[in-house]
C-alpha positions as a printed Julia matrix, in Angstrom:
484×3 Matrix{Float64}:
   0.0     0.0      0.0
   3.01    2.34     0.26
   3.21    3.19    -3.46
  -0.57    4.3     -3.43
   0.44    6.76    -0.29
   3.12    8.25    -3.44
   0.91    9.13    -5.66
  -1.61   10.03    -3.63
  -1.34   13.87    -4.87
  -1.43   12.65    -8.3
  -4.96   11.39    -7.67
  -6.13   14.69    -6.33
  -5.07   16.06    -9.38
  -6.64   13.32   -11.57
  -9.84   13.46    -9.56
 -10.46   17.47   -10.4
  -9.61   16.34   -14.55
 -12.55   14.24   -14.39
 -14.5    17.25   -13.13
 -13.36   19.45   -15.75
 -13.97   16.85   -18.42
 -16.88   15.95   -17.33
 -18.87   19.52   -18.41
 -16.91   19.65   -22.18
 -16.81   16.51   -24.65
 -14.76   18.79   -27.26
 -15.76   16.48   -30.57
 -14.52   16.74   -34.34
 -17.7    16.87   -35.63
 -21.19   18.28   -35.36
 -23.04   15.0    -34.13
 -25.75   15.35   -30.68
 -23.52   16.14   -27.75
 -22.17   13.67   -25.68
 -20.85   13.86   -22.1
 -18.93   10.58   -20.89
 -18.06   10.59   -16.73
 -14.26    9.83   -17.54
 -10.64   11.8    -17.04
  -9.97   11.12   -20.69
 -11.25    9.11   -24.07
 -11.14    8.86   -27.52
 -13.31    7.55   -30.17
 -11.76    6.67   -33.44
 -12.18    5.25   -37.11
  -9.98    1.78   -36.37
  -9.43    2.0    -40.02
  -7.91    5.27   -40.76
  -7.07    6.55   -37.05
  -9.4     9.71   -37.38
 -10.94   11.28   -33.73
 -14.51   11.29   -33.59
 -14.84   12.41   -30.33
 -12.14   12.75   -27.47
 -11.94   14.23   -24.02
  -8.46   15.73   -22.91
  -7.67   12.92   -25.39
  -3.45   14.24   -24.37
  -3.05   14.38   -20.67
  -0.77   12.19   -19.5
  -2.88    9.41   -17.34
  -1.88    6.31   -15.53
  -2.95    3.06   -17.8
  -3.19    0.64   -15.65
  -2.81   -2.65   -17.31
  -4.01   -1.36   -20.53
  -0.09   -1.39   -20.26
  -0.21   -4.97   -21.2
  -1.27   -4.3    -24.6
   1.83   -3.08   -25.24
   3.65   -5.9    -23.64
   1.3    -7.58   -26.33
   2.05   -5.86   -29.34
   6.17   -6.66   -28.78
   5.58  -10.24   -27.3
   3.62  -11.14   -30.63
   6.12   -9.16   -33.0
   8.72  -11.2    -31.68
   6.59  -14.31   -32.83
   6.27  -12.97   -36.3
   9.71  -12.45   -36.8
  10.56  -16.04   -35.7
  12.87  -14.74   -32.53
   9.87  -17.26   -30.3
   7.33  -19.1    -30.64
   3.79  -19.98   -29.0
   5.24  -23.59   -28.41
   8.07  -22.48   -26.78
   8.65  -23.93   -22.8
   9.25  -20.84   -20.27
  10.25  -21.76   -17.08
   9.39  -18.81   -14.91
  12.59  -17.13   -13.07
  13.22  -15.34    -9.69
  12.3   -12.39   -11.44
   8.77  -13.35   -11.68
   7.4   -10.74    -9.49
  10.43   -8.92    -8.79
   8.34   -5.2     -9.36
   4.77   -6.62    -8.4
   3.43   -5.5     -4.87
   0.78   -7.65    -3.15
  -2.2    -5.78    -4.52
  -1.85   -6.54    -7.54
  -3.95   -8.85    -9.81
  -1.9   -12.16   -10.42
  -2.61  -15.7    -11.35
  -0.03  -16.85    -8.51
   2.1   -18.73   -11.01
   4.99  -19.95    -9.27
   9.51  -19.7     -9.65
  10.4   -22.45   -11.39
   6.36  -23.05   -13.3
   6.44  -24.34   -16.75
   4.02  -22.72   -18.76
   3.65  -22.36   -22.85
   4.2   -18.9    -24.57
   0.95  -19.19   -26.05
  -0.27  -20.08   -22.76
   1.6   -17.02   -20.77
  -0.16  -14.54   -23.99
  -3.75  -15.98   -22.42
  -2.43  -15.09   -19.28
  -1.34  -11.26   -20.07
  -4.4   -10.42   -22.42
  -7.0   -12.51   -21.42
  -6.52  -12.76   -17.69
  -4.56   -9.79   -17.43
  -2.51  -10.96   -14.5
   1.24   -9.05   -13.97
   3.44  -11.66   -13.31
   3.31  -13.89   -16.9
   3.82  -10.16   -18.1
   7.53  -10.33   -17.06
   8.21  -14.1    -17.91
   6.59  -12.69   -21.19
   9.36  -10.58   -21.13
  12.58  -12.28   -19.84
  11.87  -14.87   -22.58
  11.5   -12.36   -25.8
  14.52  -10.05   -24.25
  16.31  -11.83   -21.94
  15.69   -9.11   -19.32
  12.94   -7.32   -17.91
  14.6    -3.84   -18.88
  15.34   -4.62   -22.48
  11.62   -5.75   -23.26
  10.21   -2.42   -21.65
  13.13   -0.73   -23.91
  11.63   -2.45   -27.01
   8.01   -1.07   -25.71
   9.11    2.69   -25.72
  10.42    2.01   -29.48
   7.56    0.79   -30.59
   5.42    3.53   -29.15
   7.6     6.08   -30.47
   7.7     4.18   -33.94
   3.08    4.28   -33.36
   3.17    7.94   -33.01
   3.25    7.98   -28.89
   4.31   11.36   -28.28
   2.94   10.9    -24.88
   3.46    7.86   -23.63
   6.29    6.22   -21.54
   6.61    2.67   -19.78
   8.75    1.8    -16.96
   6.82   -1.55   -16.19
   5.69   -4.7    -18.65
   2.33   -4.61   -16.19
   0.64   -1.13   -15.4
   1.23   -1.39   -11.74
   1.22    2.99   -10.54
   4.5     4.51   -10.95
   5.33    8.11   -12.06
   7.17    7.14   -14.94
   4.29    4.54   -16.68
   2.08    6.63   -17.75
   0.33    7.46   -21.19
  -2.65    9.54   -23.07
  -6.12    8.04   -24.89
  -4.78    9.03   -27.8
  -1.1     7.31   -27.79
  -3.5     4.14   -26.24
  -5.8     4.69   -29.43
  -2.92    4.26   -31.52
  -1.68    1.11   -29.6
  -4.88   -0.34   -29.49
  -5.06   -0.23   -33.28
  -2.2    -1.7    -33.45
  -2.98   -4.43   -32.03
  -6.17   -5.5    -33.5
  -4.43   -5.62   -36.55
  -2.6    -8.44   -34.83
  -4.68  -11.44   -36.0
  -3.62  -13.31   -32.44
  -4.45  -10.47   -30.16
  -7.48  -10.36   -31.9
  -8.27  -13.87   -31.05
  -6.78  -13.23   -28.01
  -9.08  -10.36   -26.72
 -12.11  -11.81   -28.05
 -12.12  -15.15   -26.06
 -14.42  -15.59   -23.43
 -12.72  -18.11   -21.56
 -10.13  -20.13   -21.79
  -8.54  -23.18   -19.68
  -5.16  -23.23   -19.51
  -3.54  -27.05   -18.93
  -2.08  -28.17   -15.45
   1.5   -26.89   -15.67
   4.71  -28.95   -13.14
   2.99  -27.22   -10.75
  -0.49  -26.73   -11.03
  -3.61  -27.65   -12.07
  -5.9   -26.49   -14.82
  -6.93  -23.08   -14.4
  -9.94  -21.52   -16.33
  -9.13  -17.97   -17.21
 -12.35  -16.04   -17.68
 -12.0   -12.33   -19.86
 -11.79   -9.21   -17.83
 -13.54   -7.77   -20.26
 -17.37   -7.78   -19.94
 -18.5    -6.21   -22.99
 -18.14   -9.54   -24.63
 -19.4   -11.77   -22.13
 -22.76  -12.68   -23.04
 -24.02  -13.46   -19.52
 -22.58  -10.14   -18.44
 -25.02   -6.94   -17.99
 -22.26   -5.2    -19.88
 -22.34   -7.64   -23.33
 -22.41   -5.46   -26.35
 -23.17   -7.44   -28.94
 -20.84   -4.94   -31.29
 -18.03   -5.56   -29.28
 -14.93   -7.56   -30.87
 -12.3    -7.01   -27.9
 -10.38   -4.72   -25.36
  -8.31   -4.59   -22.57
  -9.22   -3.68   -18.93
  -7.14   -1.64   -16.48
  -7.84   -0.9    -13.27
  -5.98    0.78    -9.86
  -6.77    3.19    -7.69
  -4.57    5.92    -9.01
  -5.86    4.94   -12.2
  -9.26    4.19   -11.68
 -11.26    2.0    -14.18
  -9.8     2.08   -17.87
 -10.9     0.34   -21.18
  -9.55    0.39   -24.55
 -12.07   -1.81   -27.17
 -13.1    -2.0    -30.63
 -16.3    -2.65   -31.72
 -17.89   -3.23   -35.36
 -21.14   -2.66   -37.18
 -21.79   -3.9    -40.31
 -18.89   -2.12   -42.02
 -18.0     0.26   -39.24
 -15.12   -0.24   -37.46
 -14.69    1.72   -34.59
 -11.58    1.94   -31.53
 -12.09    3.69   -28.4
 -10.67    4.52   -24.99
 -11.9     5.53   -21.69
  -9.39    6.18   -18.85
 -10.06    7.07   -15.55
 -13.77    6.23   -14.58
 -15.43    5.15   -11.44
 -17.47    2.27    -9.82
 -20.86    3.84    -8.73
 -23.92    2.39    -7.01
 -27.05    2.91    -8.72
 -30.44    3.99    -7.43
 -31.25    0.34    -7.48
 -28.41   -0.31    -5.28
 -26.37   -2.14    -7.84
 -22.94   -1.25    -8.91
 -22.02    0.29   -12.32
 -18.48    0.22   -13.36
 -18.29    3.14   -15.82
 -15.48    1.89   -17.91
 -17.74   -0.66   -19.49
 -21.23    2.01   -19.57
 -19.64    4.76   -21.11
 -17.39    2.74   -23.52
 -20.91    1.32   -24.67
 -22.39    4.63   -24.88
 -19.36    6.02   -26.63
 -19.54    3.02   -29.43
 -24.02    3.16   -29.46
 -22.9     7.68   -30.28
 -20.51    6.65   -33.13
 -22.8     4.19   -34.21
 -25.6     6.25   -34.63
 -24.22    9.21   -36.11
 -21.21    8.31   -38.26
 -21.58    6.43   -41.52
 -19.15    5.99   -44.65
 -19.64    8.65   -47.03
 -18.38    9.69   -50.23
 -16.7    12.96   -50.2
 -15.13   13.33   -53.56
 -16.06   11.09   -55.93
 -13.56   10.74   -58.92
 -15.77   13.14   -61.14
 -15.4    15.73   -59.36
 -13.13   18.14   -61.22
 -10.96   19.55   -58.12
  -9.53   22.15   -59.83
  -8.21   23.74   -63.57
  -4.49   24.68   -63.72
  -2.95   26.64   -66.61
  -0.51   24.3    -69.13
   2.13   25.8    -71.68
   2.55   24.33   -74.88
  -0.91   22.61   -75.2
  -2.28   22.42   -78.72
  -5.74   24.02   -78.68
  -5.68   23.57   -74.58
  -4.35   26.05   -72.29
  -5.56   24.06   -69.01
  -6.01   20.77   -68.04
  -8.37   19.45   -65.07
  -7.21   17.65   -61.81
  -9.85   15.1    -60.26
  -9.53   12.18   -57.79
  -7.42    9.34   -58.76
  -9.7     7.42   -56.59
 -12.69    8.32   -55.01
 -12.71    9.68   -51.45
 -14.72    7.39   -49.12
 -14.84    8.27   -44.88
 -16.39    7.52   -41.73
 -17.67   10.66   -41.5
 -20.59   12.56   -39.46
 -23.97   12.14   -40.76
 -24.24   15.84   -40.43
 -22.17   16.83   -42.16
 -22.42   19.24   -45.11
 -20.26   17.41   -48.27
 -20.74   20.19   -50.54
 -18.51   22.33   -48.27
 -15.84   20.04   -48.89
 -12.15   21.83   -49.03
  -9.19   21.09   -50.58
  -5.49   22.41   -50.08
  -3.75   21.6    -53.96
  -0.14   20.97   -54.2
   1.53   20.33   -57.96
   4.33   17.75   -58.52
   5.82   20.88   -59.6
   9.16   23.31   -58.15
   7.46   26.77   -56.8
   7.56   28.95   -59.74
   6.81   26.68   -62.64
   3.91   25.68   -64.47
   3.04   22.63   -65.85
   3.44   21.77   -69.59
   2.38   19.56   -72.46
   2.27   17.2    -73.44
  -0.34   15.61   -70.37
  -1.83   11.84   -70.5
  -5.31   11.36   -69.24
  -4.68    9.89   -66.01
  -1.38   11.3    -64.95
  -0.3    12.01   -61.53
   0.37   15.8    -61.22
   0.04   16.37   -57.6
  -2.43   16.33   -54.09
  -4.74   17.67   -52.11
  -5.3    17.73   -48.43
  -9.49   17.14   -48.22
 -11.13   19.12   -45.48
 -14.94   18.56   -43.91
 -16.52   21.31   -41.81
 -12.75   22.5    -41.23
 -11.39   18.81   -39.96
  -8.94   17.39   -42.41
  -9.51   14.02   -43.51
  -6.01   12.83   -45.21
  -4.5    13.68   -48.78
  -5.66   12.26   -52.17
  -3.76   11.85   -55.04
  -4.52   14.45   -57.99
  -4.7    13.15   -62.21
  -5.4    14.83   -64.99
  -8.89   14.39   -66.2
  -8.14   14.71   -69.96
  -5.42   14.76   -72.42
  -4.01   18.05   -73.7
  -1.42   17.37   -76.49
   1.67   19.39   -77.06
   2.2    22.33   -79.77
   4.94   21.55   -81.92
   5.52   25.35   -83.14
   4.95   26.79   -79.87
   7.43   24.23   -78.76
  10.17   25.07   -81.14
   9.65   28.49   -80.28
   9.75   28.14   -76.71
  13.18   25.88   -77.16
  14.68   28.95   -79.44
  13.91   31.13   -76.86
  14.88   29.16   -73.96
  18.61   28.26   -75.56
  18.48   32.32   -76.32
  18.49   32.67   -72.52
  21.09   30.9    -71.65
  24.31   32.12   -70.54
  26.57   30.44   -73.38
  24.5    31.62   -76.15
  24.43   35.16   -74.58
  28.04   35.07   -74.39
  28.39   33.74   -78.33
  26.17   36.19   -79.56
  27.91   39.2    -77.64
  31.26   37.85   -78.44
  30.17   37.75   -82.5
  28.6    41.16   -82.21
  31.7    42.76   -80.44
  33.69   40.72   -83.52
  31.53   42.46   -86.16
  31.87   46.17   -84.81
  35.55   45.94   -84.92
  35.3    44.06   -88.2
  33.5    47.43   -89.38
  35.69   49.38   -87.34
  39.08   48.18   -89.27
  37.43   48.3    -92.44
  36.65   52.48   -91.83
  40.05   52.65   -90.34
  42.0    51.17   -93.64
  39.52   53.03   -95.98
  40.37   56.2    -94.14
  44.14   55.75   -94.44
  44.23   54.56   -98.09
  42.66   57.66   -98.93
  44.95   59.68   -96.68
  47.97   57.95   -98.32
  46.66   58.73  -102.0
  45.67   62.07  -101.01
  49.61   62.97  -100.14
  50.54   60.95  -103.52
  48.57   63.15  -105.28
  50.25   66.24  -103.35
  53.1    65.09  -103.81
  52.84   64.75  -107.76
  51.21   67.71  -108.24
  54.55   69.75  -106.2
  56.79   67.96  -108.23
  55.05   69.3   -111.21
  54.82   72.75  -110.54
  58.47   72.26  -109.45
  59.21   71.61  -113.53
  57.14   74.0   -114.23
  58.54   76.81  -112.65
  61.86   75.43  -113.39
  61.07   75.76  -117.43
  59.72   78.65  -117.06
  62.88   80.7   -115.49
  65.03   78.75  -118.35
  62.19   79.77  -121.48
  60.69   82.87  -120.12
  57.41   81.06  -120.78
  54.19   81.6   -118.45
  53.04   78.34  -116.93
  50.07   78.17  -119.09
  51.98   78.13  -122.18
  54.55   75.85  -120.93
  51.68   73.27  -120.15
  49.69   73.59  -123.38
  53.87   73.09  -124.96
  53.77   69.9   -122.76
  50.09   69.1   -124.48
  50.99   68.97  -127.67
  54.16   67.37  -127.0
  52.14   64.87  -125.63
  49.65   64.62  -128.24
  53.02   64.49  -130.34
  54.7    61.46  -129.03
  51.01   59.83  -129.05
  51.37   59.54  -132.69
C-alpha cells in the first residue's frame, strides 16, 4: 500500500480532470452532444485513425494494465519475426514478481512453473494478471529492462508522443504513464494483430495443469463480450481492462457494425452504485455509450467522388488547350458525421511541380500531377492523389519556339552572340580605319605629284621665259606628239 500513499497527490489532481472533463466533450464533428463521466477518451475510425470524439484525449494518465497491450504488441512481434514461438517452454525465473506489490492482480504462477508462450499470452491479455507479463518478457529479451526498452520504441515508432513505460504490467508509478490518444494508436495496433485479436475476443479459456499446477480456467476481464454479463455489447470484438486506484477503471475496445469499425478509450472512470443499489463500473457504460454515439451518427460517405473536377491549372505548350483538369485518382470514401455538409468540402492543392513553374504539355489522361489535403466542416480528412482528367497534347511550333527562346536565354548563347557582335563592330571598325588611311595615303601621292610638277614647271619657265600656261599647253601637244 506504500506506493498508493506516493501518488496520492497525483490522484487529487486526476480526480479534479474528471471534473473538468466531465462539463466539455470537445468532438470533431457536429453530431448530438455527448458527455462521458471519464478523465480522458477517444473515439476513433480503427481503419484510418481519425478522432470522432475525445476528451483531454493528451493528458498524460496512468494506464493501468491497458499497459499490457503493449507488452502484447512486442511479445507477438517477436513471434512474427521467428525470434519465439507460442510452443516455446518458459520456465518462470526469480524475477517473476520482482516489481509486483501484493495488490496486484496475479494468477499466482509460481519460480520455477512451466508454462507455454501461447499459454503465458492468455495469461497477459485474457486474464490480465502481472506476473506472466515479465516471464513474457525475460523470454522475448532476456531481461525485464530490455523488453520495456523495445516497448518505448515501438510507441515512439506508433506515433506515442505521450506515452512512456517503466513496467511490462501497469502497476502505478510516475514514470508509466500514457494519453487516450497514444492508447488509441496502440490499441489499433494491435487489432491488426490477427492473435491479439483472437486473443481479446475469447471468453474463456482453460489453460492445462503446468509442473505445478492444475488447470486453471481464465475467464476475460472484459465484460462487454461476455454474453451473460449486464455489460455484453453485442458490437463488441475485444479490449483490454485496467484498473488501480490511481488509475481508476480504464478500457480500450473495438467494436464493429456492419462495415464500421470503430476503436475507443476511456481512462479514468469510477465504480458507482445505482439507485437500485447495484454497482455500475463506468469503464464498461460509457465505452458502450461512446460506441451506441458513433454508431448512430457516423456512416461511410463519399466525399469526392472521382468526377469531381478539383480544380483547372494553366498548361504551356498545349495544342488548342491552355488548361487541363485535376480530379480524384480514386474516389474519397470516410467515416464521416452524418451531419455533415459534403458540398462544403475543401481542398489544399499541391503540384508535382518546383514553386515557380507551371506545368506543360504534353499531359496523358490519367497522370499524376500532384495532391490535395481534403477538409470537412474545417477537420482534415487525409491527402488524395490528384490526375489529370483529360489529355491536352503538345504544340509543336509553340514548342520550337519556346526551345529557341529558352537556348536564347542561356548564358553560353548570350556570351556567343555578344562575343560575335563585339567581332563584327571591330570588323567594321578596321574596315573604316584602312579606308580612311588609303585615302589619306593617295591624297599625299597626289600632293606630292602635283609639287613635283609645278616644281618643272617653274623650273622651265625661269630657263624659257614662258608663263606656266603656255609651258603646259607646250607639254600638251608634245604629248599629243609622241602619241602619234
Amino acid at each position: 500500500m506504500k506506493i498508493f500513499k506516493k501518488i496520492a497527490i497525483y490522484y487529487l489532481i486526476s480526480a479534479l480532470l474528471i471534473s473538468s472533463a466531465v462539463s466539455s466533450a470537445p468532438r470533431a464533428s457536429a453530431a448530438p452532444e455527448l458527455t462521458l463521466n471519464c478523465g480522458a477518451a477517444v473515439l476513433a475510425d480503427m481503419d484510418t485513425g481519425t478522432v470522432l470524439y475525445s476528451v483531454n484525449p493528451d493528458a498524460k494518465m496512468y494506464p493501468a494494465s491497458l499497459t499490457k497491450i503493449m507488452t502484447a504488441i512486442v511479445a507477438l512481434e517477436a513471434c512474427q519475426n521467428g525470434k519465439v514461438s507460442f510452443s516455446d517452454n518458459v520456465t518462470c525465473s526469480p524475477n517473476l514478481y520482482s516489481d509486483i506489490d501484493e495488490d496486484a492482480s496475479t494468477l499466482n504462477l509460481a519460480v520455477g512453473e512451466i508454462l507455454s508462450f501461447e499459454d503465458l499470452m492468455y495469461c497477459v491479455v485474457l486474464r490480465s494478471a502481472s506476473e506472466p507479463c515479465n516471464a513474457v518478457a525475460e523470454h522475448v529479451s532476456g531481461s525485464i529492462s530490455a523488453f520495456i526498452g523495445e516497448m518505448n520504441d515501438k510507441a515512439a515508432s506508433l506515433g506515442c508522443t505521450g506515452t512512456h513505460f517503466s513496467n511490462t504490467h501497469g502497476l502505478p508509478d510516475s514514470n508509466n504513464y500514457s494519453t487516450a490518444r497514444d492508447l488509441m494508436l496502440i490499441m489499433r495496433k494491435a487489432m491488426s494483430m490477427p492473435m491479439f485479436a483472437k486473443l481479446t475476443a475469447t471468453e474463456e479459456y482453460t489453460l492445462p495443469a503446468t509442473n505445478m499446477s492444475e488447470e486453471r480456467v481464465l475467464k476475460n476481464t472484459n465484460n462487454l463480450i461476455r454474453e451473460k454479463s449486464t455489460y455484453y455489447y453485442e458490437y463488441a470484438k475485444g479490449g483490454k481492462t485496467g484498473y488501480t486506484e490511481a488509475a481508476g477503471f480504464c478500457l480500450a475496445s473495438a467494436a464493429q457494425k456492419g462495415d464500421v469499425r470503430l476503436v475507443s478509450v476511456v481512462l479514468k472512470t469510477n465504480s458507482v452504485v445505482l439507485s437500485d443499489g447495484t454497482t455500475q463500473v463506468q469503464s464498461f457504460s460509457e465505452t458502450k455509450r461512446l460506441f451506441q454515439w458513433g454508431f448512430a451518427n457516423f456512416s461511410y460517405r463519399t466525399v469526392l467522388s472521382t468526377m469531381r473536377i478539383v480544380r483547372e491549372v494553366d498548361v504551356e505548350l498545349g495544342n488548342g488547350a491552355n488548361k487541363v483538369a485535376l480530379r480524384p485518382a480514386e474516389p474519397i470514401i470516410l467515416l464521416i458525421d452524418n451531419s455533415a455538409d459534403l458540398s462544403k468540402v475543401e481542398y489544399t492543392v499541391r503540384l508535382n511541380i518546383p514553386d515557380g513553374e507551371k506545368l506543360t504539355a504534353p499531359i496523358t489522361a490519367g497522370e499524376e500531377l500532384g495532391e490535395a489535403d481534403v477538409i470537412v466542416n474545417g477537420v482534415s480528412y487525409g491527402t488524395v492523389k490528384l490526375v489529370a482528367n483529360y489529355s491536352v497534347e503538345l504544340d509543336k511550333a509553340k514548342f520550337i519556339s519556346s526551345q529557341i527562346q529558352n537556348t536564347l536565354k542561356t548564358g553560353v548563347v548570350r556570351f556567343i552572340i555578344i562575343a560575335l557582335i563585339l567581332m563584327f563592330v571591330l570588323y567594321i571598325a578596321f574596315i573604316i580605319y584602312y579606308n580612311v588611311r588609303r585615302q589619306k595615303k593617295k591624297k599625299a601621292a597626289n600632293e606630292l605629284a602635283r609639287q613635283k610638277i609645278e616644281a618643272i614647271r617653274a623650273k622651265e619657265a625661269l630657263t624659257t621665259g614662258l608663263t606656266f600656261e603656255e609651258i603646259e599647253k607646250k607639254q600638251e601637244l608634245t604629248g599629243r606628239y609622241r602619241r602619234r
